[in-house]
C-alpha positions in Angstrom: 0.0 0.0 0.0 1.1 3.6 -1.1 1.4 5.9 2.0 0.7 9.9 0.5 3.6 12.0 0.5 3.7 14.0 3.7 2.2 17.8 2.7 5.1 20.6 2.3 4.5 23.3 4.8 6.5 27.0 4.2 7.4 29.7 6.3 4.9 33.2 5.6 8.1 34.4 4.6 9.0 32.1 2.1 5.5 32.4 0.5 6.0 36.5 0.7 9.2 36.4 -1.3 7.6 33.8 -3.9 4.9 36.1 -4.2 6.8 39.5 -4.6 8.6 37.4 -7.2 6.0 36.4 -9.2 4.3 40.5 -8.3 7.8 42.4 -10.2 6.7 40.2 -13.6 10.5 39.4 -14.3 9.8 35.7 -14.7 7.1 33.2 -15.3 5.2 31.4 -13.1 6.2 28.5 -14.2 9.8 29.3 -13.6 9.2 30.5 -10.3 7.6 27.4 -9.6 10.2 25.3 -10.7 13.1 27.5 -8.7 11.3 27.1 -5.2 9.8 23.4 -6.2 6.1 24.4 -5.8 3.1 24.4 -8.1 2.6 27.3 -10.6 -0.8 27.2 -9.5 0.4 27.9 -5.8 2.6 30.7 -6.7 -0.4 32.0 -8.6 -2.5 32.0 -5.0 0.0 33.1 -2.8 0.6 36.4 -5.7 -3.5 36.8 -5.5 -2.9 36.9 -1.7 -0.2 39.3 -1.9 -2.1 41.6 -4.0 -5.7 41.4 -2.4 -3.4 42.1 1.5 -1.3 44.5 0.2 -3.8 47.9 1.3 -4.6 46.4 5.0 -0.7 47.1 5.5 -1.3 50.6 4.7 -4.3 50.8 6.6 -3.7 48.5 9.5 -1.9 51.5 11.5 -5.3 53.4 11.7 -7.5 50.5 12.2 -5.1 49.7 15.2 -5.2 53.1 16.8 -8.8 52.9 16.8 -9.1 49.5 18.3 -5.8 50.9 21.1 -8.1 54.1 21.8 -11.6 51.8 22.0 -10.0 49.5 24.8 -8.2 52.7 27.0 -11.5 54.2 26.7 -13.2 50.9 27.7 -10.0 50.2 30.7 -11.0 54.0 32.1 -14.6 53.3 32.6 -14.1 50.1 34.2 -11.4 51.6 36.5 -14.6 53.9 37.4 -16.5 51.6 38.0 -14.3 50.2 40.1 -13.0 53.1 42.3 -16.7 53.3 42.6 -17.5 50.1 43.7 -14.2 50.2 46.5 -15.7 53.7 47.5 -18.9 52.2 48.4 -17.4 49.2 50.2 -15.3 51.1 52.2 -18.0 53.7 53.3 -20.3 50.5 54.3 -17.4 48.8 56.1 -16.7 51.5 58.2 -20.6 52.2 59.3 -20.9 48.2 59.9 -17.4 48.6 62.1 -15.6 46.4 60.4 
């Protein structure tokens, strides 16, 4: 019986620098494919995933302030909630004598 050839697994980076190879247009897929031993039809993808990611880079550092300045603002009004909470406690505590 045949066992299936174990699948190849490569590094983001390696697919990166496939993919920026087959972006610059200086070779063929194909030879691209045979250089780096992999499909033509997976350098194809990986180029396609290169392309269609490319603008989130650009536009990650905005989406990431927005997400940083939603969770202070979130981490402030719990603190708040909080101090108000302790406040409370410690008002009680002392008129139970405790």
């Amino acid at each position: 019986m045949k066992t299936k050839p174990k699948r190849k697994k490569h590094s983001g980076a390696f697919k990166a620098m496939v993919a920026m190879e087959a972006m610059l247009g200086v070779k063929t897929t194909a030879q691209i494919a045979r250089e780096h031993s992999v499909h033509p039809v997976q350098v194809s993808q990986w180029k396609t995933v290169l392309r269609e990611g490319m603008p989130d880079l650009f536009e990650a550092g905005g989406k990431q302030a927005e997400d940083t300045e939603k969770l202070i603002a979130d981490l402030h009004r719990k603190i708040g909630e909080l101090t108000v909470d302790l406040d409370y406690i410690k008002k009680k505590s002392k008129q139970l004598g405790l």
